[in-house]
Every structure is written in structure tokens, then in C-alpha cells.
N, C-alpha and C positions, 0 to 999 in steps of 0.2 A: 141672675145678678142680684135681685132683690130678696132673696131666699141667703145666696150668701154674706148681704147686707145683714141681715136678721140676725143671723147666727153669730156674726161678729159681735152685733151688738147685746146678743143673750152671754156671750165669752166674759163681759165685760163685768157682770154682773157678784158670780164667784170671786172674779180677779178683784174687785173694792170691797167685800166680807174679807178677804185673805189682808186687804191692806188694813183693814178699819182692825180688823186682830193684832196684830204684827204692833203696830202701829199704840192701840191700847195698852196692849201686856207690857211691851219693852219699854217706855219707859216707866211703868211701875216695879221695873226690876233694876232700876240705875239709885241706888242710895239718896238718900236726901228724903225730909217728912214734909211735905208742902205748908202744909199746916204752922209747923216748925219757923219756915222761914217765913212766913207771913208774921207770926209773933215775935218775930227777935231773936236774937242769940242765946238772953238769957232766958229765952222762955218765961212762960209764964203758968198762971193755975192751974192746977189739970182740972178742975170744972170747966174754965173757961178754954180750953183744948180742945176736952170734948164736947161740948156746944157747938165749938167753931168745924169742928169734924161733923158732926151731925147733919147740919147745914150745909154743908159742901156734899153729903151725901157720901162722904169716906169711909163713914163706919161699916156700911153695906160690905157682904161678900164681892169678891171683884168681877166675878160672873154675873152678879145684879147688877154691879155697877153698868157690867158693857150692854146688857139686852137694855138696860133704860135706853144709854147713851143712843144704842142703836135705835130704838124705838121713837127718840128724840131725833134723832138723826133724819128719820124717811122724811118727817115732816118740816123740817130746814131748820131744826133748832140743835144747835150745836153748842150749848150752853156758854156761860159766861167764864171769863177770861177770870181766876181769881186776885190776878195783880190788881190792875183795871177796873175790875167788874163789868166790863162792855162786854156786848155781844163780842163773839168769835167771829161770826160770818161779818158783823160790822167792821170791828178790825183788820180781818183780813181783805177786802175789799176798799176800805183805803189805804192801805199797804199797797195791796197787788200791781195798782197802774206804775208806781216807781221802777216796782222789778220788772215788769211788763215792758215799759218802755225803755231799759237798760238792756235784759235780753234782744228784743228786738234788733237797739245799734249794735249786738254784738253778733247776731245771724246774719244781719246788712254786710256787716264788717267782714264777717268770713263767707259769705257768697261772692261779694262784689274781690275779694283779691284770691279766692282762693278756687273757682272755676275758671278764669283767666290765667294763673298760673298753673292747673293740671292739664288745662290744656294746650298751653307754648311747650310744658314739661313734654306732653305725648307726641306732638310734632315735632321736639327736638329731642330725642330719646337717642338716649345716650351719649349724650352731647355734654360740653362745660355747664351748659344752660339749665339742662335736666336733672345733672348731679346736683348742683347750687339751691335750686327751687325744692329738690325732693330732699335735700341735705338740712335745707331751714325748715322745713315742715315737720321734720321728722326733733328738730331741736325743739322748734315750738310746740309738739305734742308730746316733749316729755317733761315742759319742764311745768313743775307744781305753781296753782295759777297761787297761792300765797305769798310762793318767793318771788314769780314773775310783778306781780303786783306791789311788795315792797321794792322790788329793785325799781320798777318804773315810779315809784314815789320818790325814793333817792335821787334818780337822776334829772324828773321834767321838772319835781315838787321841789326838791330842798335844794339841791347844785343850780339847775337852770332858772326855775322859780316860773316855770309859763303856764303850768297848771296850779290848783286846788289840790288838797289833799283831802278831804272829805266833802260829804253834802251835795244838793242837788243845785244848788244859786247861792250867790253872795248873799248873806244877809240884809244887805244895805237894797234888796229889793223887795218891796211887797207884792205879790203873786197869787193871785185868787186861782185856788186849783177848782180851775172850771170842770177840766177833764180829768185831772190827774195826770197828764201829758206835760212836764214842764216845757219840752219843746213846742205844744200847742200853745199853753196859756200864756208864756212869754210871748206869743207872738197876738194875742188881745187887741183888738184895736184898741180898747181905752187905755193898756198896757204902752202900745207903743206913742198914745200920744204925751204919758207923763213923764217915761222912761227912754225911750224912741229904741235903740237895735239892745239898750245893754244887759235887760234880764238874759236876751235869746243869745248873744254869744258868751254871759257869764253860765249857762245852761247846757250849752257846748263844750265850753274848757271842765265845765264837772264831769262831763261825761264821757269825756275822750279817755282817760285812763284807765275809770271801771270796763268800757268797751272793749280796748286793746285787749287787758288783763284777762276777761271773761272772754274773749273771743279768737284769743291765740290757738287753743286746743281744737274749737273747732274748725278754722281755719286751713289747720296743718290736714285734718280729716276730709275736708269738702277738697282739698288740691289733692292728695293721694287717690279718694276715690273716683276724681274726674278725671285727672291720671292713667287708673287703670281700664275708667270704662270704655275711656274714646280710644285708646290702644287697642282692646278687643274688637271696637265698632271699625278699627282704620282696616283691621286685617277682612272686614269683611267683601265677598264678591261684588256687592252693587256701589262699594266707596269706586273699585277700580272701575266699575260700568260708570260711575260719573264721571273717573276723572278723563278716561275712552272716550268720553262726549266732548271733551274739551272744556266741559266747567273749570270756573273758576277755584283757584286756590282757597279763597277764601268760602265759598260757597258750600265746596267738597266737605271743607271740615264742621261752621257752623251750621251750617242745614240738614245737611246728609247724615256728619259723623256725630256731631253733639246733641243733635233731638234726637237718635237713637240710643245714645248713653246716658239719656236724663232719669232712665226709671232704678238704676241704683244709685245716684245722685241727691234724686225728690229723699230715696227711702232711708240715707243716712243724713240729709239736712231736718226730716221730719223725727228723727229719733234723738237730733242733737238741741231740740229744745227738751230732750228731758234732762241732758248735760248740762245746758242753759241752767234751769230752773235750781242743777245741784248745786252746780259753778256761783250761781248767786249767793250762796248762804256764805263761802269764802271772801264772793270779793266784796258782798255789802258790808265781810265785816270788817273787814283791812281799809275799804273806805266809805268806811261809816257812811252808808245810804238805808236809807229809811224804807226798806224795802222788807218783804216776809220773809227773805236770808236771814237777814239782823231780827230779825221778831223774834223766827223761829229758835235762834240763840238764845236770845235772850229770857226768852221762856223755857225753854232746856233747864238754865242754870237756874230760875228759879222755880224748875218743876211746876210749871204752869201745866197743868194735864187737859183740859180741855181747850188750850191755842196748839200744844202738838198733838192730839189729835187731829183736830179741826182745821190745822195748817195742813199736815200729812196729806190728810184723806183729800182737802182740795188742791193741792198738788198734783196728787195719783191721777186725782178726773181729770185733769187739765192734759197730765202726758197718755194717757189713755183715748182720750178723746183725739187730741193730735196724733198719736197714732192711727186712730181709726180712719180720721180724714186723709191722711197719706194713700189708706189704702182704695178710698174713694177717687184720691186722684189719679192713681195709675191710672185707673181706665180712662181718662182723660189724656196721661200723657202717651199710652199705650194701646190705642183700641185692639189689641190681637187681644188682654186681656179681658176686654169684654164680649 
């Protein structure tokens, strides 16, 4: 077990050179001079061009470029953001908790409805009930979270008016990000005795739309594949030796039938935070949340090369590493594979 631990983790290693590559070259092949846009539209001296190139370190061959970057890279420096001039790793780390704690409600959101509904789906299979559940699943997993996300602005935001259309909390609240968790720090004691419940349900209604929006694809994916596993688990011999004992209905299916369907369940809920993580660059930007979605746009368009790299490559580690603990935990959910 600990031999095939290793080796997973030596896999890891080629697989973030190949990203930090990818990742480097492409966008110095999307148009636009960085440089350029930092002085303006109408430009300016070409002394003062090249100066500003030199110093950013652009004039180098782009192969110099990446062994520095890389070289800067092992030891956690990921240089500075040319907008800004902050640190990247700075940056990205007060960013991250936003999208962090947005992903999160939106895995909540499709575990908590979408393993309960594959599984009434399996039990009632082939039924009105089955068709309906595996009918809206299959609408919610096709449809693009951009349009899903403006349509539910139109109807909650601008018709009904019960949510927010952008941001994390009302403005009209002051909010020390202790954690970076607005759901935590709204809820402060010294928060609730100035404010009392209203940062933490203005924090709620912001977050209920990006969640839906971000959470509908996976959702439709966690009820399909719990769907199909506990159906394969129902047809097995020891479901019918329980139900010969006389166990409970309820017992037969959650005990028996759903802890034996969990290990393709774990391994596509663990592979739908890296969905998460894509899903966020769409919907932080349709509701403007301050999250490294929107960062990572936003420095796209002004060819910020050291926040897309620097964003990219801690991205990759983030769905790299969740994958790996996925695979840590089968042997937990599964001892035959250990």
C-alpha cells in the first residue's frame, strides 16, 4: 500500500512540469504585448518600452524565461502580478477562501440532493419517479452554467428580487475576514453583537445563486452515478441474503446496498472539484465574486503572465492532490482494496 502511495505521488511530479509548460507557453501565444497594455493605448517611447521590458525580464529568450520562472517556482516564489505588483502567491490566497467556500456550497448542494435522488431513482426504476429524476438530471447537466446562471438572475434577481446579483454581502456591512469564510466571520461574536443575524443571512442570499448555478452539473452527475451504482449493488446475491433475513427495507438499501456503491460515487464527487474549480471561472464572472475565477479573467485580458501561470499551476496542485486523497480514501471506503 505504501509503495503504491509513493508512486502515485512520484506520477505527480511530470504531471505539474507538463502543466507549469502548457500553462507558460499558451498564453504567450494568445495576442496582446503586456507591456503594451500597461503603458496605454497610445503608447509610449520605445526607450521607455524597453526599460519596462527589461525589468519585467521579457526581453529574455522564452526558454530563459520558463527555467528562471521554474527555478523561482521550487522555492515558492512565483513572482509578481504586473497589474498590482503583489505577490501571486499573496494574491492568490486571498482570493482562494471566496472560491473555496463557494465550491464547497455547491458540492454540499449536489451531494445532499443528488445521492438521495439516485437513489429513490434505483429503487423506483423504471417508474414515473425514475424517469422525472433521471429526466431533470440529465436537463441540468446539459445545460451551460452561463445561461443557467443569467436565467436564475432574471428570475430570483430582477422579476422576484429575493436575491443579490453580485458580491459576497451587502455593502452596508463591515466584515473583518478573519477566515476568509464570509459564512464564518459573519457569524463573530463581536459581528453578531453590532450587526446581530444580518451580515450571515445577507451572506446566504449571495450565495445561494452562484451555488445552484455552480452546482447544477454536478448534481445531475452525483444522482446518475448513484443511480447506476446502487442498481448494480441491488442485483447483487448478499442484497437478496439480507432481504431472506427479513431486514428492513430501509436497512437492505442504505447499509447493505449504498456503502457498497460508494466507491464510484467518492471517485466522481472527488474528480468534480476539479469541475468546481473550472465551473468557478464562469460563474464568479456572471456574479462578480471575488474569487481566482474572476482573477484569473481578469488577468487573461490584461495578459498578466505571472497570475496565469501562478493561478494555473495552483489550481492543478489543488485538483491533483484531491485526486490523490480520493484514492487514499477508497481503502477506507473499501478494505478489499487494501
Amino acid at each position: 500500500m505504501k509503495k503504491y502511495l509513493l508512486d502515485r505521488l512520484l506520477q505527480l511530479i511530470p504531471t505539474l512540469i507538463g502543466i507549469s509548460l502548457f500553462s507558460f507557453f499558451i498564453i504567450r501565444m494568445v495576442p496582446g504585448d503586456p507591456v503594451l497594455l500597461m503603458l496605454g493605448e497610445r503608447g509610449a517611447d520605445p526607450k521607455i518600452y524597453l526599460e519596462m521590458k527589461q525589468s519585467l525580464g521579457l526581453d529574455k529568450p522564452v526558454t530563459t524565461q520558463y527555467f528562471t520562472y521554474m527555478k523561482n517556482a521550487i522555492t515558492g516564489d512565483f513572482g509578481n502580478s504586473l497589474v498590482s505588483k503583489r505577490p501571486v502567491t499573496k494574491e492568490f490566497f486571498d482570493r482562494f477562501p471566496a472560491t473555496l467556500e463557494l465550491g464547497l456550497c455547491a458540492i454540499i448542494f449536489a451531494i445532499l440532493l443528488g445521492i438521495p435522488a439516485g437513489v429513490i431513482a434505483a429503487t423506483k426504476r423504471n417508474t414515473p419517479v425514475d424517469y422525472l429524476l433521471m429526466g431533470t438530471s440529465l436537463v441540468g447537466f446539459s445545460m451551460p452554467i452561463f445561461w443557467w446562471g443569467l436565467i436564475l438572475i432574471i428570475i430570483f434577481s430582477v422579476h422576484l428580487g429575493l436575491t443579490p446579483v453580485s458580491g459576497r454581502i451587502n455593502v452596508i456591512y463591515d466584515v473583518d475576514a478573519l477566515t476568509g469564510f464570509m459564512l464564518i466571520d459573519s457569524l463573530n461574536p463581536s459581528v453578531l453583537r453590532e450587526e446581530g443575524l444580518g451580515p450571515f443571512i445577507s451572506t446566504i442570499k449571495h450565495l445561494l445563486l452562484p451555488t445552484i448555478a455552480m452546482g447544477t452539473i454536478p448534481l445531475a452527475v452525483v444522482a446518475r452515478m448513484t443511480r447506476s451504482s446502487v442498481l448494480e449493488v441491488l442485483r447483487a446475491p448478499y442484497i437478496q441474503t439480507a432481504k431472506a433475513k427479513g431486514q428492513t427495507y430501509r436497512k437492505v438499501i442504505w447499509v447493505h446496498a449504498f456503502r457498497n456503491a460508494l466507491i464510484p460515487i467518492v471517485t466522481v464527487i472527488g474528480l468534480l472539484f476539479g469541475s468546481i474549480i473550472t465551473g468557478a471561472i464562469l460563474t464568479e464572472t456572471i456574479f462578480s465574486w471575488p474569487g481566482i475565477g474572476k482573477w484569473l479573467v481578469a488577468s487573461i485580458h490584461a495578459r498578466d503572465y505571472p497570475v496565469i501561470q501562478g493561478g494555473v499551476l495552483f489550481i492543478a496542485m489543488m485538483i491533483i492532490t484531491i485526486n490523490f486523497l480520493v484514492d487514499v480514501i477508497y481503502t477506507y471506503v473499501n478494505p478489499r482494496i487494501r
